[in-house]
N, C-alpha and C positions, 0 to 999 in steps of 0.2 A: 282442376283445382286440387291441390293439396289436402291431406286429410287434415293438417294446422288448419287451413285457410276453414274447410268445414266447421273445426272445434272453435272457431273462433266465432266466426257466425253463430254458431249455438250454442255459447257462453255468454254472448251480448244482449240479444234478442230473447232468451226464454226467461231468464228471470226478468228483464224488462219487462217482460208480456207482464209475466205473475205479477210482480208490482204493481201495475196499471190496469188489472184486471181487478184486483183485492184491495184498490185504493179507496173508496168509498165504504169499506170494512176497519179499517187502520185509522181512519180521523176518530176525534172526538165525538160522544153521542150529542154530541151539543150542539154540532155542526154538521149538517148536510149539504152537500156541493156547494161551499163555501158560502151557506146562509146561514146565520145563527138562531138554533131551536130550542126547547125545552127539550130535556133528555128523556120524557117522556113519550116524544114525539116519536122519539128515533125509530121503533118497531111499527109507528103508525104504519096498516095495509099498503096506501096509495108510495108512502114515502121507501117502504121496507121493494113493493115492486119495481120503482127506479133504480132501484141499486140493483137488483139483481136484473135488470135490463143491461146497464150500462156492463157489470161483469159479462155477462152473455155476452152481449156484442162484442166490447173489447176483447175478452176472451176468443172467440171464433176468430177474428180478424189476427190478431196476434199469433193466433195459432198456424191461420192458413199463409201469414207472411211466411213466418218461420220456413215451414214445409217450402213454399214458393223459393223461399232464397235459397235452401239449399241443392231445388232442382235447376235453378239455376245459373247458380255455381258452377256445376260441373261443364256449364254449356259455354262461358263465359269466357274471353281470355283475358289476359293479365289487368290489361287496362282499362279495360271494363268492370274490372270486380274491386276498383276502388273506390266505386261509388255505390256497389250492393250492399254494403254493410249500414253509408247513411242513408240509403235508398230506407231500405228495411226499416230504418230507426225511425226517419221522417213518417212514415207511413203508418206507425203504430201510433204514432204521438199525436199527430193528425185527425185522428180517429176516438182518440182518447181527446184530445181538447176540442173536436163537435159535438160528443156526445156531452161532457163537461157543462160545456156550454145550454148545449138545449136541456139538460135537466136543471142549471145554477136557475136559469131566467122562470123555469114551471117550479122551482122550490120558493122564489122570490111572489111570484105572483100568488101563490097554496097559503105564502104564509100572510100574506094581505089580507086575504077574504078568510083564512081560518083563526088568524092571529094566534100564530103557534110561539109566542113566548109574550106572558104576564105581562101587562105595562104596568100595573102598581107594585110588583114585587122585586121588580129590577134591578140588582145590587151589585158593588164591583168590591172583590174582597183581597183585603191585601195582608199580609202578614210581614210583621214588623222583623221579624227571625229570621225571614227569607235568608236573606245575602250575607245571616253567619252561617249558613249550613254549607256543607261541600256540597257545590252545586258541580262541580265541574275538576278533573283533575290538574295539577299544579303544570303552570308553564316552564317549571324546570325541569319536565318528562321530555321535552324537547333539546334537551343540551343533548342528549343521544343522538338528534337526526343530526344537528351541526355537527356535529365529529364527526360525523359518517360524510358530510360534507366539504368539509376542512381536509379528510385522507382523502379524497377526492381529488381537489385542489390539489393537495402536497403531489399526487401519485399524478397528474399533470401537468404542472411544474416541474417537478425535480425528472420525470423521464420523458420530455418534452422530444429529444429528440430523438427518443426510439419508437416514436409512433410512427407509423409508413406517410407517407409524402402525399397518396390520396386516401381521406378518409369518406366511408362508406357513412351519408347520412340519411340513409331511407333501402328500405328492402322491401321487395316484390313478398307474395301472398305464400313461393316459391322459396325464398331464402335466395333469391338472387339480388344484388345490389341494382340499383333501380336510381340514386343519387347519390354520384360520389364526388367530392370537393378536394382542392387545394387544400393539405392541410397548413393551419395558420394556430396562433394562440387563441383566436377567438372561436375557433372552430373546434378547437381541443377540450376546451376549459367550457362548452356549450351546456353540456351536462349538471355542471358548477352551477352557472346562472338559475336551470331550473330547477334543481335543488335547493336553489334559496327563496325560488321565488314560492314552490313548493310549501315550504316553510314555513313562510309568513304566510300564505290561505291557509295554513292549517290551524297554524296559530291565532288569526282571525275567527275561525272559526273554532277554535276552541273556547276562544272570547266569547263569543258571542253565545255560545250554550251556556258559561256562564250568569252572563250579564242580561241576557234577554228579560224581558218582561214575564210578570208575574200573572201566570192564567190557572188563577185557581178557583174551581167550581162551587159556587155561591149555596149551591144547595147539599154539598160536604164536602167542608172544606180541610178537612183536617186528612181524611184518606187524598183529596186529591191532590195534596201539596206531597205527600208521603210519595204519592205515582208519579209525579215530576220529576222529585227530585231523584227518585232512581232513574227514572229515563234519561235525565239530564247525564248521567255520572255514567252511564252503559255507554250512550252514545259520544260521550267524553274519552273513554277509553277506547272507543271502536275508532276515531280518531285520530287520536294519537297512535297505536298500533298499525293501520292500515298505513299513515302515515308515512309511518317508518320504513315498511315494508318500501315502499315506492320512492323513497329515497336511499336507499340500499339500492333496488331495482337499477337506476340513474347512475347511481354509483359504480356499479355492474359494467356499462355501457365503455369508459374509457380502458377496464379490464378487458375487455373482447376488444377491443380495438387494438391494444399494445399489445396481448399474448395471442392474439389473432385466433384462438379459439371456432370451431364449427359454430356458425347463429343460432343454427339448430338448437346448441343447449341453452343459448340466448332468450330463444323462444321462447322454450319449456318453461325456465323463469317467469319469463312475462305470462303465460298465460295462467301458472301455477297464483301467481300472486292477484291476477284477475280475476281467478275463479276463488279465492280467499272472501275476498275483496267483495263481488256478488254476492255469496250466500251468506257469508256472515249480515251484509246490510239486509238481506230478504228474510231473515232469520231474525234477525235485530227489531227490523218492523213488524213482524206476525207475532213476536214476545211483548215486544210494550205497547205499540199503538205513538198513535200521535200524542204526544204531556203523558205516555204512560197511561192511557185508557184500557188498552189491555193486560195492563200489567193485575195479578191479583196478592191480594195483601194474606199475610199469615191469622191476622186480626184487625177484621175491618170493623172500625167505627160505623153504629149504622147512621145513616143519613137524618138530617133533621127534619121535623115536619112541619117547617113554618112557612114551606111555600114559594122560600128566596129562590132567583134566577138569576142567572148572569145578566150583568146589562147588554142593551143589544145595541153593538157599533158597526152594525153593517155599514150606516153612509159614507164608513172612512175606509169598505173595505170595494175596493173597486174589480168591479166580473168575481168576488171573491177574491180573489189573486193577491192582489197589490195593496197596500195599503198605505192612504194616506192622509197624516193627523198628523198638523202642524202645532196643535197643543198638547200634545201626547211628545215629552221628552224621551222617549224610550227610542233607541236606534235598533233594536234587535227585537222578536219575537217570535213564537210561531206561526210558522204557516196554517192555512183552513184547511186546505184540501191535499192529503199527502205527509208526508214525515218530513218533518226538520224546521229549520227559521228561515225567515227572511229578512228584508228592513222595513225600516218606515220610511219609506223613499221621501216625505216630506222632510225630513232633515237631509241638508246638503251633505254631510260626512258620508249617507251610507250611498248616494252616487259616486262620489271619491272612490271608495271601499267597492263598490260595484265595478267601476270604469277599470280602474288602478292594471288586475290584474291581465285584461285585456288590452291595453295598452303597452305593457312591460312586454307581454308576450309576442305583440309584433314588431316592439323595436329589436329581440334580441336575433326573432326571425333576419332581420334587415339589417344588423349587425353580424350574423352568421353569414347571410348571402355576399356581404363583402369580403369577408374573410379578417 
C-alpha cells in the first residue's frame, strides 16, 4: 500500500477515535449517556467513573484498530484494502455503541433509585427573543457554492466533447483507475448532480441549526441561551465553509478529467480538504461542547438559586438516541449524546428529509451505470 493509502487510513480513523473517546465530555452536564440529569450530578464519583470507563476503553480499542489497520495495510492487496477502511470504521463504532449502550441502561436504572433530577422543580424555559437573534448564518452564503456549480455545469456542457470517450469513475488506493465508463452526458455532468445534491444537505442543515428547538438551561438561563446561540453561529459557519470547500472539490473532478492532469494532485486535494474538514470539526467540538457547554463567557451571569431544573422527557427519548414526540411541533433539535441535531422522527417531514438524500443518491448511482 501506498503512503496516500496509509495517510488516509490515519486521517479517518484517529480523529474518529478522539471523537468517540471524548464524547461523554462534549455533551451537556445535564445529560449523561443520553439520560437527563441535574447538572449537579455530572461530577457525581459513580457517574464521573463511567465515563472515564467508556474513554478508556473506546480509547485503547481505537487506538489498537488504528495501529492494526495500518499493519495491515501494508500486507493487503488492492482489493482487499477496500474494505479496511470500513472495516476499521465499523469496528470502532461497534465498540462505542456497546459501551453506549451498557452505561445509557446503568444511567437509567442509577437514576430511578437515586432520582437524580427534582420532580417538583421541573421547568421548561423558553425565550420569546430566541428566533430574532442570528442564530445561524444567512442562506444567501450559499449563492457561492451554486456558482461554483453552475461553472461546473457550463465547463461540461460547453466542452462536452473534449472529455476522452472513457471516463475514469473510481481509482484504486494506487492512483490506478479501477472503473472506467463509456463516457455519456450523464456520466459527465455526474459531478453536477452531487453538487446539487450537496447543496440542499447543506442547506438543510444549515436550516435546521437555525430552526431547532430551544434547549435552554432552566437553572441559567440567560448564560445558557448566550452558549447556544454562539455554538449555533460557529457551527453555522463551519458549514457553510466546509461546504464549500467540497463543492469546489467536485468541481475539481470534471477539471482532471478534461486537462487529464496526474490524480496524484487530485488526491492531495482531496485529502488536504479532509484533513480541514476533521480537525476543524474535532476542534469545533472540544471549543463549544454540545448547545455550547463548553464554551466560557467573558461575563457570566451567576446562576439562580431557586432550584429550577430542566423538565425531564426522557419517555420521548428512545436508547437516548432517537426521539420521539408527536406533540412536540419541533422537527429539529439536538442531539443527547454527541455534537449536532437530529429530528423528531415523530413528524412525517423529518423521515422525508431523512430518506430523500438516500434515495437521490442511488437513483443518480443507476442513472450513472446506464450511461
Amino acid at each position: 500500500m501506498n503512503g496516500i493509502g496509509f495517510a488516509l487510513l490515519a486521517i479517518v480513523t484517529l480523529p474518529l477515535g478522539v471523537i468517540i473517546t471524548c464524547m461523554p465530555y462534549l455533551t451537556r452536564r445535564t445529560e449523561s449517556f443520553g439520560v437527563s440529569i441535574e447538572e449537579k450530578y455530572f461530577d457525581d464519583p459513580e457517574i464521573s467513573a463511567m465515563r472515564r470507563t467508556y474513554a478508556t476503553v473506546t480509547g485503547a480499542v481505537s487506538l489498537l484498530v488504528v495501529i492494526a489497520s495500518l499493519i495491515a495495510a501494508a500486507r493487503l492487496d488492492e482489493e482487499q484494502l477496500g474494505w479496511l477502511l470500513p472495516a476499521a470504521v465499523g469496528v470502532m463504532l461497534a465498540v462505542h455503541l456497546a459501551l453506549y449502550l451498557r452505561f445509557h441502561f446503568r444511567m437509567r436504572a442509577m437514576k430511578k433509585q437515586r432520582g437524580l433530577v427534582s420532580a417538583g422543580m421541573q421547568q421548561t424555559v423558553v425565550d420569546t427573543e430566541f428566533y430574532r437573534e442570528k442564530r445561524a448564518y444567512s442562506m444567501a452564503w450559499f449563492i457561492p457554492h451554486l456558482l461554483v456549480a453552475a461553472a461546473t455545469a457550463w465547463i461540461c456542457i460547453a466542452y462536452y466533447d473534449d472529455f476522452p470517450d472513457r471516463i475514469v469513475m473510481q481509482y484504486g488506493m494506487d492512483g490506478t483507475p479501477t472503473n472506467v465508463v463509456d463516457k455519456s452526458p450523464g456520466i459527465v455532468l455526474f459531478p453536477v448532480w452531487i453538487q446539487l445534491l450537496m447543496i440542499a444537505i447543506f442547506a438543510v442543515v444549515n436550516y435546521s441549526i437555525s430552526a431547532s428547538k430551544q434547549q435552554i438551561d432552566a437553572a441559567n438561563p440567560r448564560n445558557s441561551l448566550r452558549r447556544n446561540l454562539i455554538f449555533r453561529r460557529k457551527w453555522s459557519a463551519f458549514t457553510l465553509v466546509t461546504g464549500f470547500l467540497l463543492i469546489v472539490l467536485f468541481g475539481s473532478i470534471p477539471l482532471q478529467q478534461l486537462l487529464g492532469f496526474d490524480f496524484s494532485v487530485q488526491l492531495a486535494f482531496i485529502l488536504s480538504i479532509v484533513i480541514i474538514t476533521l480537525l476543524w470539526a474535532v476542534r469545533l467540538g472540544f471549543v463549544t461542547g454540545q448547545g455550547g457547554s463548553r464554551i466560557r463567557l467573558p461575563e457570566e451571569a451567576p446562576p439562580a438559586a431557586d432550584g429550577k431544573v430542566n423538565r425531564d422527557d426522557d419517555k420521548y427519548w428512545i436508547l437516548g438516541q432517537f426521539y420521539f414526540n408527536p406533540d412536540d411541533p419541533a422537527l429539529f433539535l439536538e442531539k443527547r449524546f454527541g455534537i449536532g441535531w437530529t429530528f423528531n422522527f415523530a413528524r412525517p417531514l423529518a423521515w422525508i428529509i431523512f430518506l430523500a438524500p438516500i434515495l437521490v443518491v442511488v437513483l443518480l448511482v443507476y442513472l450513472a451505470e446506464r450511461g
